[in-house]
C-alpha positions in Angstrom: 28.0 -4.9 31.3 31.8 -5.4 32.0 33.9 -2.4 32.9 37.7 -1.9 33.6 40.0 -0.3 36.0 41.6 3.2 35.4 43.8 5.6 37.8 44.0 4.4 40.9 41.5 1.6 40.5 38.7 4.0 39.7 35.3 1.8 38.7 34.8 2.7 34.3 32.3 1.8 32.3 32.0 2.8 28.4 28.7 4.3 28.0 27.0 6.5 24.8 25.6 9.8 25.3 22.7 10.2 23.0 22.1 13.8 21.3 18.7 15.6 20.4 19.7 14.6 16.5 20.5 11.0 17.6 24.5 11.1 17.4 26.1 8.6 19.4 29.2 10.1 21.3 30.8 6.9 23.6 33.0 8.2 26.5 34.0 6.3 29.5 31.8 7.2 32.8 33.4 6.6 36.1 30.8 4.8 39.0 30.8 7.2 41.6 28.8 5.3 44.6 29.0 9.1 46.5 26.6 10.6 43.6 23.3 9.4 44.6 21.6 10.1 41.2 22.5 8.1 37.6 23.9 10.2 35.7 26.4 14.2 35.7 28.5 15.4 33.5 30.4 19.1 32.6 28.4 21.8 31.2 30.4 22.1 28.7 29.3 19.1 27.4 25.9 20.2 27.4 26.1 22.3 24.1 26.5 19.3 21.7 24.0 17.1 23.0 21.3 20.0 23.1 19.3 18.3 25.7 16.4 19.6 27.4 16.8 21.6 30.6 14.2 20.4 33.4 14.9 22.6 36.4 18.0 23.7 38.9 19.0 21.9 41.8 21.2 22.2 44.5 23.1 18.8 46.4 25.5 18.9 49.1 29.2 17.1 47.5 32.5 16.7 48.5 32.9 20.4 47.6 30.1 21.8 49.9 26.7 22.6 48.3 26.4 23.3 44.1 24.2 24.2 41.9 23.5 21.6 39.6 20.8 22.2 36.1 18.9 19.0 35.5 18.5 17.7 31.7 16.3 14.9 30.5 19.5 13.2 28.8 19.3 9.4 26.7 22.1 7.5 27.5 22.9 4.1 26.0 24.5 2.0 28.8 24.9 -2.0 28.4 23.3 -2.1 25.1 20.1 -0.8 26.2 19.0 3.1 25.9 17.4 4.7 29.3 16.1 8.5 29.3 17.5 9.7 32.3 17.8 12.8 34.6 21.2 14.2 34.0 23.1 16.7 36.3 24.7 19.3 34.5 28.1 21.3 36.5 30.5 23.1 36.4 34.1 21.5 37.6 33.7 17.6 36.8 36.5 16.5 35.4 34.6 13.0 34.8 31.1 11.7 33.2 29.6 10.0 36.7 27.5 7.0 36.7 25.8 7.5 40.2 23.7 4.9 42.8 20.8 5.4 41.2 22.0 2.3 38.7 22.1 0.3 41.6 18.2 0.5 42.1 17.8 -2.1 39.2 21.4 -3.6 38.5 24.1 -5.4 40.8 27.8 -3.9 40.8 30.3 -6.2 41.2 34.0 -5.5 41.9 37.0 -8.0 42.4 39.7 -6.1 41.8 42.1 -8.7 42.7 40.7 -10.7 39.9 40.0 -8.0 37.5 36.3 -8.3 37.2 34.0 -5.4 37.1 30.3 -5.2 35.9 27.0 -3.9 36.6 24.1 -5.7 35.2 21.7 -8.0 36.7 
């Protein structure tokens, strides 16, 4: 799957959030190799999608320690759909794709020659 470079050469792939009655919203998800898990977005996103909360969790960030609710979330990323855990928050001002990707696919980034992709 290629991506592209935003703001600052910030790491973007276009990805599709899947909702409970199947609507596809695409937004653009930015790789975030500090969030260890695949996938967070803003609870305010939450609503529309009318995922299924799994529990509450607390992780340590950049911002000290916050509560995070975890959904079971589909995602369509590369052309493939994936059921995920999703970490729900309050105060991200991006969709993160997190390290957990990298378990099963291989990032690759030459910014210098404008290639980005994750996929194996």
């Amino acid at each position: 799957m290629n991506g592209f470079f935003g703001e600052e050469d910030s790491l973007l792939f276009e990805i599709s959030l899947i909702a409970s009655d199947g609507l596809e919203l695409p937004v653009d998800a930015m790789f975030d190799t500090g969030f260890s898990d695949f996938l967070a977005i803003n609870g305010q996103d939450i609503d529309a999608l009318a995922w299924e909360r799994l529990r509450e969790q607390t992780m340590r960030t950049a911002r000290g320690d916050v509560r995070f609710d975890i959904y079971i979330g589909k995602v369509i990323f590369g052309g493939q759909a994936y059921d995920i855990p999703v970490h729900v928050g309050e105060d991200l001002s991006e969709v993160l794709l997190g390290r957990q990707w990298l378990q099963n696919m291989r990032l690759i980034v030459d910014i210098s020659s404008d290639v980005l992709t994750l996929g194996n």
